[in-house]
N, C-alpha and C positions, 0 to 999 in steps of 0.2 A: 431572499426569504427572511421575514422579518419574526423576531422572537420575544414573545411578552410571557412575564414571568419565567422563562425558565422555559415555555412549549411552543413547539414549534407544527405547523401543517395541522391549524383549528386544532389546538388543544394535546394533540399529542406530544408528551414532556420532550425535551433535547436527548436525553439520553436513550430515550427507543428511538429516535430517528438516528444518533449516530451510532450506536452502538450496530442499530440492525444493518446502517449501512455499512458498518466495518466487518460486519458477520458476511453481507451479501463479496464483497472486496475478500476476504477469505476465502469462500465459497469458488467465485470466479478462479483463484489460484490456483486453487485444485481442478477445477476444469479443464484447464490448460496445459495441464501435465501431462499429457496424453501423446507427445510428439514422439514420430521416429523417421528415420530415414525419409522414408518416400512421404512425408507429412506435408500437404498446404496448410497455404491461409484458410481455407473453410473450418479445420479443426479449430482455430482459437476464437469463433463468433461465439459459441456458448461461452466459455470463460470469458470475454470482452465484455459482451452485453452485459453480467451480472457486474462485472466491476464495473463499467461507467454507469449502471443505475447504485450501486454502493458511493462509487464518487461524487455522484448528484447530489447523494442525500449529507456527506460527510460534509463535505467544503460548505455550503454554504451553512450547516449546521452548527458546525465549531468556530464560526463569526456570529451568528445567531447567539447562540449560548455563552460565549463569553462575553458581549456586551450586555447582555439579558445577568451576568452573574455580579457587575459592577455597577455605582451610581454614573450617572449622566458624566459627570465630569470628569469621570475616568476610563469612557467611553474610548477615546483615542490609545490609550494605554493599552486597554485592552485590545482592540483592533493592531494593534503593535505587535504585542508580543505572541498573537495567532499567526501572523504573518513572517514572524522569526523563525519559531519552530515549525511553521511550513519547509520555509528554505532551508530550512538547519536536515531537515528530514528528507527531503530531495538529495542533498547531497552525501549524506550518509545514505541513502536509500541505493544510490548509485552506486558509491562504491564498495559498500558489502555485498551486492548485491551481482556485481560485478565481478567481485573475488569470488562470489561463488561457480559466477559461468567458468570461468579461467580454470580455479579448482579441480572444476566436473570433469571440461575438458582434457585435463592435462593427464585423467587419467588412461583415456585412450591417446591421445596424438603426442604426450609429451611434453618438449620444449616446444614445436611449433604450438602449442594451443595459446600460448600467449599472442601469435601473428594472428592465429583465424578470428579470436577473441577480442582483437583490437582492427579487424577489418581487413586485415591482408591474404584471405583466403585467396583472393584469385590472384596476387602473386607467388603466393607462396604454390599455387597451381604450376605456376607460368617456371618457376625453378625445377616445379619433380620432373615438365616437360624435357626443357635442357637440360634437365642429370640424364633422364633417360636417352637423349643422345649421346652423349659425351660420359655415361658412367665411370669409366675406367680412368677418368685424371679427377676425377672427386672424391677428397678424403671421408675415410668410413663415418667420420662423426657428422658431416653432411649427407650421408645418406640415409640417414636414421632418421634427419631433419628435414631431408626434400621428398620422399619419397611418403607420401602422402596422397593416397587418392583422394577422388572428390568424392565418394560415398564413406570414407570414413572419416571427414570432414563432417556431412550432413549427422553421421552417426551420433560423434562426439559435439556437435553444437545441438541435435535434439536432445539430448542427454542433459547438456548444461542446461538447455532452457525451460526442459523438465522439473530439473533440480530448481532456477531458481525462482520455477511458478511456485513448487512444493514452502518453499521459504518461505515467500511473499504469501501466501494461503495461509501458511502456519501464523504468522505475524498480524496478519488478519484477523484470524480470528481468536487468537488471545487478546487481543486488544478489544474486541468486540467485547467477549465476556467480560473483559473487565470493565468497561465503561458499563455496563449495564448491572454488574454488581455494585460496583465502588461507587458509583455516582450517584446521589441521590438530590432532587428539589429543595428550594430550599421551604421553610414551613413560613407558612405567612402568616404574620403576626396581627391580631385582634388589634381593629383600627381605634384609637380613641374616644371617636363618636360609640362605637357600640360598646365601650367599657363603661362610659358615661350613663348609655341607655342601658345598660345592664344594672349596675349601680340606681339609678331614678327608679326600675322595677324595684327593685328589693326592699326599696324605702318606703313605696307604695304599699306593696305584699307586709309590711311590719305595721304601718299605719291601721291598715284597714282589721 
């Protein structure tokens, strides 16, 4: 999607394209927040949909707009440094984002919420199994740790993933408003030819 002066999609500026896409990318977060126990994948289509049409509009918007904000020869520079703080934001995106599931988790399941949280739920299944045959030669502080069902597994990972849609929506959509506050075109400057012809009026208008 290509961006002249500063707009992008026939004339509409960069800043209502990404800002309303970062609004729509909040919007979705909050959609999503919706999970419990007995939750499918059909609940999180509302919330997806609105974030990949907010992602649509953001990515190819914030390459638009920063090469639209720089001269031709700094075109690459810009294309660079959109590209940095992409990945700089993916990773950080991760793992706050991350600490939040873990967080959420830990406050039903404890110490296992770090194993379900890192994907070892169905081992950590596979241990409450074998405690529960062999209870009685497992010390107490593993029982706390295996004994784990799998509905309060689903309980506490809906939970975390509630919390960290709530995040990502919140983050969303402060970013939105601020792009759509803070950002402003920039003013185009009166080309020389019309200062000239403005000037030639005036001399004429004094003449006459």
């Amino acid at each position: 999607m290509a961006a002249v002066g500063g707009r992008l999609l026939h004339g509409v500026p960069a800043r209502f394209v990404i800002g309303g896409g970062l609004l729509l990318v909040g919007i979705g977060g909050f959609c999503m927040a919706v999970l419990d126990a007995g939750s499918g994948w059909p609940a999180l289509i509302p919330g997806l949909a609105l974030v990949g049409v907010g992602t649509g509009l953001v990515s190819p918007g914030l390459g638009g707009a920063a090469l639209a904000a720089v001269p031709p020869a700094r075109a690459g520079m810009a294309g660079g440094a959109v590209n940095t703080f992409r990945q700089l934001g993916y990773a950080l995106g991760v793992a706050v984002l991350g600490t939040v599931l873990a967080s959420r988790m830990q406050d039903t399941l404890g110490p296992a919420a770090h194993a379900v949280a890192g994907g070892g739920a169905g081992s950590l299944h596979d241990m409450a199994s074998d405690h529960m045959a062999s209870s009685h030669t497992a010390p107490d502080h593993m029982v706390s740790q295996h004994m784990v069902s799998e509905h309060m597994v689903r309980i506490a990972f809906a939970s975390g993933l509630n919390m960290v849609a709530v995040v990502a929506g919140a983050a969303g959509l402060v970013a939105g408003v601020l792009v759509l506050t803070l950002v402003r075109g920039r003013r185009e400057r009166p080309s020389q030819d019309s200062g000239d012809l403005g000037r030639e009026h005036m001399s004429v208008a004094e003449t006459v």
